[in-house]
C-alpha positions in Angstrom: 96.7 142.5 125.7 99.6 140.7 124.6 99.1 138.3 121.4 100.4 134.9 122.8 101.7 131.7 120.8 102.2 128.3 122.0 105.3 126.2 121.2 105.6 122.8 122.8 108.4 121.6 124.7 108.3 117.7 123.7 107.1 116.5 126.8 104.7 118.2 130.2 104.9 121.5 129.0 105.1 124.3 126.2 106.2 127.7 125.9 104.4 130.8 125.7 106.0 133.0 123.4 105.2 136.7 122.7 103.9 136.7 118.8 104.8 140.3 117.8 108.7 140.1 119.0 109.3 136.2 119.8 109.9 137.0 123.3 109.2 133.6 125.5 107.1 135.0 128.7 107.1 131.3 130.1 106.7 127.7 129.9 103.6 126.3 131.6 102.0 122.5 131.6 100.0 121.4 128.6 96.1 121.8 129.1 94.2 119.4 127.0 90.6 119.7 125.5 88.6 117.5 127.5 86.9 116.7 123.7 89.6 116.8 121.2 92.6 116.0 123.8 94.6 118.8 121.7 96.7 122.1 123.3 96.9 124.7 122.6 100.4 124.6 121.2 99.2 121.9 119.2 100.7 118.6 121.3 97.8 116.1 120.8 97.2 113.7 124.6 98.2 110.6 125.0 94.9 108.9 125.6 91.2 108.9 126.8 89.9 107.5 129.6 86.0 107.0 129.9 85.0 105.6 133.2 81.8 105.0 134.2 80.6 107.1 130.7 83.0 110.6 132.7 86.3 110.9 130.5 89.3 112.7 130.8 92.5 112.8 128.8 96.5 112.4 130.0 98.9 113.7 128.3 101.0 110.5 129.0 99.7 107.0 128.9 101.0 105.7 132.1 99.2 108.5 133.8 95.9 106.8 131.9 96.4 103.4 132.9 97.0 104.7 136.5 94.0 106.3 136.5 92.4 102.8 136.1 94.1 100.9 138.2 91.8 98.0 140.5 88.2 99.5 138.0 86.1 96.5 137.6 83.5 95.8 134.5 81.3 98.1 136.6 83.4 101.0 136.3 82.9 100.6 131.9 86.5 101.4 131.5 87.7 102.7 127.8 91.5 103.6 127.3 91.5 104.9 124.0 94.6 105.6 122.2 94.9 109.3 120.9 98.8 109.2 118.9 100.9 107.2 117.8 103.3 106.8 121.3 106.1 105.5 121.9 107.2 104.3 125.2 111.1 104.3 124.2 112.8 101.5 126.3 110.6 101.0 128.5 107.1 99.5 129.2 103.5 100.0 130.3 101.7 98.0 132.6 97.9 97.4 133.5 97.3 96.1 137.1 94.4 94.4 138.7 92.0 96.3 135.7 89.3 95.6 133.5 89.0 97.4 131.4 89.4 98.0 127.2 91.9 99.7 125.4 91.2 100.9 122.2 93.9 101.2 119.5 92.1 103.9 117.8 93.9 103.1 114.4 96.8 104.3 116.1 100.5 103.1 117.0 102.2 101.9 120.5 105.7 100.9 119.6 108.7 100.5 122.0 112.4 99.3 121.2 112.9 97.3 124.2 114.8 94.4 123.5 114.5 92.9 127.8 111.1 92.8 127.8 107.9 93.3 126.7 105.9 96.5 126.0 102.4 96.1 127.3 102.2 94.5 131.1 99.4 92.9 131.6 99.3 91.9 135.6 96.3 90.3 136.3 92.6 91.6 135.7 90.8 91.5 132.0 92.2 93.8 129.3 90.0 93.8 125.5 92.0 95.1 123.2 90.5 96.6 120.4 91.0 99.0 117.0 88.0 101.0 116.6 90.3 102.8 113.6 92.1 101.6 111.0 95.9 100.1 111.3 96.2 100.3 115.2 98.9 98.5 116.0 101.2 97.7 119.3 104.6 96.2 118.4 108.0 96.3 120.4 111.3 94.8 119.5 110.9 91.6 121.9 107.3 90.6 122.8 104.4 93.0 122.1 102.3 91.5 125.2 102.9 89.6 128.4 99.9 87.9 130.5 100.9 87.4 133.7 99.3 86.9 137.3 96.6 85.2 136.0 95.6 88.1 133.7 93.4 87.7 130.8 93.4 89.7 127.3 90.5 89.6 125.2 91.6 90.9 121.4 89.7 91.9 119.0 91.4 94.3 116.4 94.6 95.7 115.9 98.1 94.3 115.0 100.6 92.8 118.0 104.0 92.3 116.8 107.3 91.5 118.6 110.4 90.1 117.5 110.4 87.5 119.3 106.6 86.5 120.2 103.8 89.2 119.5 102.7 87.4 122.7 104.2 85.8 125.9 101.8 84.4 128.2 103.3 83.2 131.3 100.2 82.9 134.0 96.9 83.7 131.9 94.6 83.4 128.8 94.8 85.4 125.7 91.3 85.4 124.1 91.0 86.0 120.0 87.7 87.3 118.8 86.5 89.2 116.2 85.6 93.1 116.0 82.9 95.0 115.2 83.4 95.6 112.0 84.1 91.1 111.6 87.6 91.0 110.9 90.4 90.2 114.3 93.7 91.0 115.3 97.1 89.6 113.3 100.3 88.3 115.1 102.9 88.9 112.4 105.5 86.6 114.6 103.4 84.2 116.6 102.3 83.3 120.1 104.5 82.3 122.7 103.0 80.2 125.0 104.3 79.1 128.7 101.8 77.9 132.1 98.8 78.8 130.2 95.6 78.5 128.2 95.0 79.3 124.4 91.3 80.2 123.6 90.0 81.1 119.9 
């Protein structure tokens, strides 16, 4: 049998390389643990979802918070961040969910200077940093509350450079974590047709 190694493409898939004479047989899609979320070539999932106490990991994160779209607090939803990611110029959005999405002491970053990089559209989203250092920051707001959405933080550092937060149609929640201490806001809240709880 041939020996096989695994080189990954950047993004859905990886090559499959021949390892005595470097010949590339084919590229196929990534297949992720189900435990550790790593391929074989060494690409490590996006995120975790748990649902219900059933998880699965996605190799991107929009796939993830597709997966959750419309779960109520029935459903136990856990979105747990698995690398650092970065969403480029664009933007994720949650819709209609609750659900809690764990930092994991890891990074979400953007550089999109139009809008903001986490969506939050309705529904309850707890943000939280089960590691250490998680962070979400974005090079205009790091969160929008909209649709009468509400996010619950915990942990983890929100930054933008303009507000870490823009609530337009919502609540935005501080609290404390586990472990006693709470989230930072480097640049501030930004506050517009909404309500301010701590």
């Amino acid at each position: 049998e041939t020996k096989r190694s695994y080189t990954d493409n950047g993004y859905q898939n990886h090559k499959v390389v021949c390892a005595g004479c470097d010949l590339v047989l084919r590229d196929e899609p990534h297949s992720y643990d189900s435990e550790t979320g790593k391929c074989v070539c060494g690409r490590m999932a996006a995120a975790m979802v748990t649902i219900r106490g059933t998880s699965a990991v996605h190799g991107e994160l929009h796939q993830a918070f597709s997966a959750v779209e419309d779960c109520t607090a029935e459903d136990q939803v856990v979105v747990k961040l698995l690398r650092d990611y970065s969403v480029g110029e664009t933007y994720q959005s949650i819709k209609n969910s609750e659900l809690t999405f764990d930092l994991n002491g890891k990074r979400l970053s953007a550089n999109t200077i139009n809008t903001c990089l986490l969506n939050i559209i309705g529904g309850t989203v707890t943000v939280t940093d089960s590691g250490e250092g998680g962070q979400i920051t974005n090079a205009k707001h790091g969160i929008f509350v909209q649709e009468g959405g509400t996010v619950i933080i915990t942990g983890g550092s929100i930054s933008g450079t303009v507000a870490d937060i823009w609530i337009k149609d919502g609540q935005v929640i501080l609290g404390l974590g586990e472990n006693g201490i709470g989230a930072t806001f480097p640049g501030g809240i930004s506050v517009k047709g909404a309500t301010l709880n701590e």
